[in-house]
MMTF fields as JSON, N, C-alpha, C and O atoms, coordinates in Angstrom:
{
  "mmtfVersion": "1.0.0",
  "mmtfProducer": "UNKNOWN",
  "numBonds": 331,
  "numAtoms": 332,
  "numGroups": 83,
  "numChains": 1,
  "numModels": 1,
  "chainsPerModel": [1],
  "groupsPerChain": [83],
  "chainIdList": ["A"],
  "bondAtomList": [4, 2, 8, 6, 12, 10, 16, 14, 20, 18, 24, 22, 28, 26, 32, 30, 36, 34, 40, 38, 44, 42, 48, 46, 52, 50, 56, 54, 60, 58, 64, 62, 68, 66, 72, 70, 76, 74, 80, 78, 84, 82, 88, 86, 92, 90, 96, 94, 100, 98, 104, 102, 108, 106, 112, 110, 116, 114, 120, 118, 124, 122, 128, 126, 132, 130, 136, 134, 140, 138, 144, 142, 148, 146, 152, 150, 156, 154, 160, 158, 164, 162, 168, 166, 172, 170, 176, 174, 180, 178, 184, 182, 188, 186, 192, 190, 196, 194, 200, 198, 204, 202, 208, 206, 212, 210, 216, 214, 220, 218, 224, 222, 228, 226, 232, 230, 236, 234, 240, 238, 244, 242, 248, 246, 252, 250, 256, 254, 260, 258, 264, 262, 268, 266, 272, 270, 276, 274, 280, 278, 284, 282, 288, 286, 292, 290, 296, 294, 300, 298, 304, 302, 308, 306, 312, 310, 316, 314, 320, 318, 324, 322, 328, 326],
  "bondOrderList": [1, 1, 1, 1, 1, 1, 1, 1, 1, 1, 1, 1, 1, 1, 1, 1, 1, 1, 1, 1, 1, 1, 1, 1, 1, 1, 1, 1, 1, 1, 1, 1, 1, 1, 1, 1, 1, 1, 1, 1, 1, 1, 1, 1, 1, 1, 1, 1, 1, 1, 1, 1, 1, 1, 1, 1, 1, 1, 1, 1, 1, 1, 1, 1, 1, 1, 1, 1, 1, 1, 1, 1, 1, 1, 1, 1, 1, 1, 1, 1, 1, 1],
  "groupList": [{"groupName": "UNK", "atomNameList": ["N", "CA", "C", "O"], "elementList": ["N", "C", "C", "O"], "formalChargeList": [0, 0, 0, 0], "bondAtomList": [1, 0, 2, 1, 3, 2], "bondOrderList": [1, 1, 2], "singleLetterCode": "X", "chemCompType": "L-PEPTIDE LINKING"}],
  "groupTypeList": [0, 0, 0, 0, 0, 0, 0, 0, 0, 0, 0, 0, 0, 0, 0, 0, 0, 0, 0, 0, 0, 0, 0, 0, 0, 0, 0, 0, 0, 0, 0, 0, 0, 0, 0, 0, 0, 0, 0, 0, 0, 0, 0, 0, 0, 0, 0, 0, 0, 0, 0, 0, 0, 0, 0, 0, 0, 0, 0, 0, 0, 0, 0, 0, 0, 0, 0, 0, 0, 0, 0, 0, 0, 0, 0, 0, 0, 0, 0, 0, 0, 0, 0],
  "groupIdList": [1, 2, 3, 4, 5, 6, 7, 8, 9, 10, 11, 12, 13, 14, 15, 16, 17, 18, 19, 20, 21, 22, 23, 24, 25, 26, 27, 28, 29, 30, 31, 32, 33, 34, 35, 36, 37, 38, 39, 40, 41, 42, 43, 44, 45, 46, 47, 48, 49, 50, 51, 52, 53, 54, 55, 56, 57, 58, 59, 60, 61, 62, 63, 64, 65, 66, 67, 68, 69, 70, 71, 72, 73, 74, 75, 76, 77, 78, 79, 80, 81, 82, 83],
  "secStructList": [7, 7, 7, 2, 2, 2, 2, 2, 2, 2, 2, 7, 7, 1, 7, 7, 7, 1, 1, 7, 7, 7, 5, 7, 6, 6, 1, 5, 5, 7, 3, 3, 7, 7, 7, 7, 3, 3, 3, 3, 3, 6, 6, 3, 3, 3, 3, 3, 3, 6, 6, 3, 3, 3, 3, 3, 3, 3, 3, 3, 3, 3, 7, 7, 7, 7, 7, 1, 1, 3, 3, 7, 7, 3, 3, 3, 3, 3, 3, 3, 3, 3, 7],
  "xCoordList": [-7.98, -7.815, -9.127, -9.675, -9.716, -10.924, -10.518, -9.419, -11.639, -11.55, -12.609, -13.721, -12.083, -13.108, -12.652, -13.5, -12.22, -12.262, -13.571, -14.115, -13.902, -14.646, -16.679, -17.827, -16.078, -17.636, -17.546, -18.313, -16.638, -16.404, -17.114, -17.997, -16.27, -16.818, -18.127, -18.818, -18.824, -20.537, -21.148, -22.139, -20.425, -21.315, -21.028, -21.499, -20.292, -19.508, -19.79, -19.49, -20.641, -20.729, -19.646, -19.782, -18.654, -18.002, -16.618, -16.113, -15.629, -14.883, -13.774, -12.992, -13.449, -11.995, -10.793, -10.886, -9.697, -8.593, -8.855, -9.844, -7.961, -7.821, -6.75, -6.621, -6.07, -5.415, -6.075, -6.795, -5.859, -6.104, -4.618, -3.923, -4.249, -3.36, -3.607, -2.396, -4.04, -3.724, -2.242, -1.588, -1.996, -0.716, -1.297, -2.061, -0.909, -1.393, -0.26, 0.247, 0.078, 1.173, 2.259, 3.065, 2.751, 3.881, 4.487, 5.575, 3.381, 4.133, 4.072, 4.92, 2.666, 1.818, 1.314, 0.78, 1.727, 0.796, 0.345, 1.01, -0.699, -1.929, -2.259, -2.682, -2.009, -2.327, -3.167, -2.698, -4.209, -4.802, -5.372, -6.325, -5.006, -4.902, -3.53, -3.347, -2.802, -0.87, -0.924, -1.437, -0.125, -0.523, 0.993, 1.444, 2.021, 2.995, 4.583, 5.201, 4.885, 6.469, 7.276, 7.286, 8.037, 9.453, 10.559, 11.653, 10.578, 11.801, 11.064, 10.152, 12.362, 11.655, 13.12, 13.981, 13.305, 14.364, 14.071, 13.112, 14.796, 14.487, 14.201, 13.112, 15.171, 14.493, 13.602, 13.17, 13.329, 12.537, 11.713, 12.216, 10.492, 9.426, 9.239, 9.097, 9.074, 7.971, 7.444, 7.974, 6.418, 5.073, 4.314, 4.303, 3.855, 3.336, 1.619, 1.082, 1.008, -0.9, -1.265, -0.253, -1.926, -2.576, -1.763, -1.039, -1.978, -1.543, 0.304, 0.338, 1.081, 1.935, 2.738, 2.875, 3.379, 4.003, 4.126, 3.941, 4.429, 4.318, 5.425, 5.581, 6.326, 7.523, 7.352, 6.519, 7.755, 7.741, 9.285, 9.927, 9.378, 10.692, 10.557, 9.477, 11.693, 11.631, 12.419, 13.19, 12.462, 13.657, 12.909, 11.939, 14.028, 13.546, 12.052, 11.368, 11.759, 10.294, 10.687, 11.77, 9.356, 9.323, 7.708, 6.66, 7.95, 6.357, 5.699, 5.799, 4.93, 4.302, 2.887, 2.509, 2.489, 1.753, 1.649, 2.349, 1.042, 1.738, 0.337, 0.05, -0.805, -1.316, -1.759, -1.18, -2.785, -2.699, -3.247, -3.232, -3.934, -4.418, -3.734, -3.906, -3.134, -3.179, -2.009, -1.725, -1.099, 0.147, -0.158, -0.967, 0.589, 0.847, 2.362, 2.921, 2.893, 4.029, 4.02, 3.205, 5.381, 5.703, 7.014, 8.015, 7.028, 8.283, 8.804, 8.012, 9.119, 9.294, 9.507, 10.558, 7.521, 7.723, 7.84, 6.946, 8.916, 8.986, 7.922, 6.886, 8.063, 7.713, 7.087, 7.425, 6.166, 5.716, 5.413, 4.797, 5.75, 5.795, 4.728, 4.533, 3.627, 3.252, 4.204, 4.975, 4.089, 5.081, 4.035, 4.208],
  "yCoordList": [8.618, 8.575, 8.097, 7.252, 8.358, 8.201, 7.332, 7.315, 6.18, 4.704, 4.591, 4.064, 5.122, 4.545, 3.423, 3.395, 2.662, 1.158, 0.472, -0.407, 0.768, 0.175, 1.13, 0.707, 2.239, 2.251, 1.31, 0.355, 1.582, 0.887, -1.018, -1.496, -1.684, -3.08, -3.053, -4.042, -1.67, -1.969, -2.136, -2.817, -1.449, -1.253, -2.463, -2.572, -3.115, -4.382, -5.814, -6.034, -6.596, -7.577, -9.253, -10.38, -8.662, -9.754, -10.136, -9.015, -11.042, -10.743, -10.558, -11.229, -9.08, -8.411, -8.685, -8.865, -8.676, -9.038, -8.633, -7.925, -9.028, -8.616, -7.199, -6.69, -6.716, -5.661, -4.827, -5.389, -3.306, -2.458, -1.712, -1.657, -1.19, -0.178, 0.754, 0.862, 1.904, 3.163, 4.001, 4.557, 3.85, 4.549, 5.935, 5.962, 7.042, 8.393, 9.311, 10.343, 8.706, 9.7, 9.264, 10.195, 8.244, 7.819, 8.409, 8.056, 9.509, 10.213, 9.745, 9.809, 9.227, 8.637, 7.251, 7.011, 6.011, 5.088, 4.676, 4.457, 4.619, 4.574, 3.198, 2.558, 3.005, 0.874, 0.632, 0.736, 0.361, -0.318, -1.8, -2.166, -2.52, -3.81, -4.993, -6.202, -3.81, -4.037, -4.685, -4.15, -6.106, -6.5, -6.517, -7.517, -5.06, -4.582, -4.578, -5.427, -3.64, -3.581, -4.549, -5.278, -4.609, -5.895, -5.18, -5.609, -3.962, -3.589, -1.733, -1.174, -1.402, 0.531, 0.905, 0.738, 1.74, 2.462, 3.497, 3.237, 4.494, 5.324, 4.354, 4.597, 3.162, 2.702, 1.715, 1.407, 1.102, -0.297, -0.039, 0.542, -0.54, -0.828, -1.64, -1.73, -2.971, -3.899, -4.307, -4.207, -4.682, -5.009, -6.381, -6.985, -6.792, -8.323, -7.852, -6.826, -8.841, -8.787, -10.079, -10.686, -10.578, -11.543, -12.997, -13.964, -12.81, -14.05, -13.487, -13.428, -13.273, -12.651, -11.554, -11.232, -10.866, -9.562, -8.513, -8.884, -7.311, -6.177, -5.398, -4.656, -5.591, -5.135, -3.137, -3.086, -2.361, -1.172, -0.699, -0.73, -0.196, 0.389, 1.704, 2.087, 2.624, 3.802, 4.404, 3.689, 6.224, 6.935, 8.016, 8.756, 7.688, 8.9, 8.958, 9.947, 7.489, 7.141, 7.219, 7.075, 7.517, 8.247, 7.558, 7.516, 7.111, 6.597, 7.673, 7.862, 8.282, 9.533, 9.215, 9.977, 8.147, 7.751, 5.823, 5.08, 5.43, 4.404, 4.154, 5.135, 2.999, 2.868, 0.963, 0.137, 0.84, -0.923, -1.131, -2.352, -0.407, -1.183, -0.158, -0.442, 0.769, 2.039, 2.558, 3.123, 2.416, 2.78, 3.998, 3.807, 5.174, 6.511, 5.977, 5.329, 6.178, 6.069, 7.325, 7.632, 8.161, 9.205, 9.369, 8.932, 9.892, 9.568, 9.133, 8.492, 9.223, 8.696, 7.235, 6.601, 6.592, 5.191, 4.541, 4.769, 3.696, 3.244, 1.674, 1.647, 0.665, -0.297, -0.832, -0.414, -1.763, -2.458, -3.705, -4.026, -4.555, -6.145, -6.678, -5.982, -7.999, -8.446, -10.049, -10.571, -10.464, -12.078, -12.837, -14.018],
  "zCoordList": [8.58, 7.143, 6.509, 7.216, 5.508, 4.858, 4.215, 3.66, 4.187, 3.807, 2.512, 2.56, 1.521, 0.652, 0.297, -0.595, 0.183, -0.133, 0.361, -0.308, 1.176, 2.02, 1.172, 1.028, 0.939, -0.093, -1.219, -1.343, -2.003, -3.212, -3.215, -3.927, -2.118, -1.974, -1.566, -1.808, -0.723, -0.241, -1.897, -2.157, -2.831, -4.172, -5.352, -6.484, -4.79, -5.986, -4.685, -3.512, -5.96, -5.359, -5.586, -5.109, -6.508, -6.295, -5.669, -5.606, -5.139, -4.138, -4.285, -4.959, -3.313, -3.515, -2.509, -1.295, -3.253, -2.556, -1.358, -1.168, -0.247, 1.489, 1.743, 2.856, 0.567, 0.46, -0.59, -1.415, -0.637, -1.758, -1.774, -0.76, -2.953, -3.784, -4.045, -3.851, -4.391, -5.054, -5.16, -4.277, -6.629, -7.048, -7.581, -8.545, -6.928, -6.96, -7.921, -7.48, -9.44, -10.259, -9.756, -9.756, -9.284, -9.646, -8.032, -7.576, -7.213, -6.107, -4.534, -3.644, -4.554, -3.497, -4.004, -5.087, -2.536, -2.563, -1.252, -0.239, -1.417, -0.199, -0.432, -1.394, 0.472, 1.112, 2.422, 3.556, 2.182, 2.892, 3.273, 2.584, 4.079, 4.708, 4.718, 4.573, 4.976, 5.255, 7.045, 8.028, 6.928, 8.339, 8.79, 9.35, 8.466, 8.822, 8.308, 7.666, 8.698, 7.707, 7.904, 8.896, 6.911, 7.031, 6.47, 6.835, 5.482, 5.191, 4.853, 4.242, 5.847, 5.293, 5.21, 6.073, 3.344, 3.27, 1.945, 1.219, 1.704, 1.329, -0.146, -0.668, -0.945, -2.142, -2.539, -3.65, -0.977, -0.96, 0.523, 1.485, 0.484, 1.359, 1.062, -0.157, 1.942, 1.641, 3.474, 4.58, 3.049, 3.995, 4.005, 2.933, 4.776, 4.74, 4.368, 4.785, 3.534, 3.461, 3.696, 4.046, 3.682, 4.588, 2.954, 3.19, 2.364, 1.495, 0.967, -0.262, 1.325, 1.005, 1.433, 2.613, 0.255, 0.809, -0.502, -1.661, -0.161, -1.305, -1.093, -0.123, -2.149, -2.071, -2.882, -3.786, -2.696, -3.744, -3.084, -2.034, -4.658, -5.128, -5.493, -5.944, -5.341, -6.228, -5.412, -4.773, -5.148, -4.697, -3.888, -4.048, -2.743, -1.654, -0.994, -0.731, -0.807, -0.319, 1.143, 1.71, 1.611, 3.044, 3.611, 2.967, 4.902, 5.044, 6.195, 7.407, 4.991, 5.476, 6.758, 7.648, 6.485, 7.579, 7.938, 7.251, 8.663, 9.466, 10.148, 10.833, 10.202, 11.523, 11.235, 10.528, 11.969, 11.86, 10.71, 10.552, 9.42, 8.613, 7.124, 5.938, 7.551, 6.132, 6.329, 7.385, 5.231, 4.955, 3.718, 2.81, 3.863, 2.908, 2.602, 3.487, 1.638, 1.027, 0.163, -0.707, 0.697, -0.562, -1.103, -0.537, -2.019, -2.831, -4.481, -5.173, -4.611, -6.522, -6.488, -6.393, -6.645, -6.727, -8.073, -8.889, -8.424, -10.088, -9.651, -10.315, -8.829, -9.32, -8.083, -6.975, -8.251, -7.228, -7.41, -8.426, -6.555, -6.833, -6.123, -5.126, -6.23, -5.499, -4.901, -5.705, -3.96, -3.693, -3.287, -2.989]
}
């Protein structure tokens, strides 16, 4: 999976969270630095990040990809929480 997060912080010098987000239209969210699932169902995901956890909501979410640092989420996401 192509990591631009990782250009973005070479070009910004001041300091970014230990997780990133992208909400892609409400259809796709792409997470990178998820240190693994705690709840997967079609209306709730949530995942642990190093200070916390990230809950998302919405309908008929599906986790389209999965590896140790980058979660794809698809599906009709309404909301996302940080804890």
């Amino acid at each position: 999976m192509f990591n631009f997060f990782n250009e973005v912080k070479q070009n910004i010098k001041s300091p970014i969270e230990d997780f990133n987000i992208i909400n892609m239209s409400g259809q796709i969210l792409y997470v990178e630095g998820h240190k693994g699932l705690i709840v997967l169902s079609k209306e709730e995901i949530v995942f642990k990040i190093k200070k916390g956890t990230v809950s998302v909501f919405g309908e008929n979410m599906l986790l389209a990809e999965l590896n140790q640092t980058t979660i794809k989420i698809c599906g009709k996401i309404k909301k996302v929480e940080q804890n």
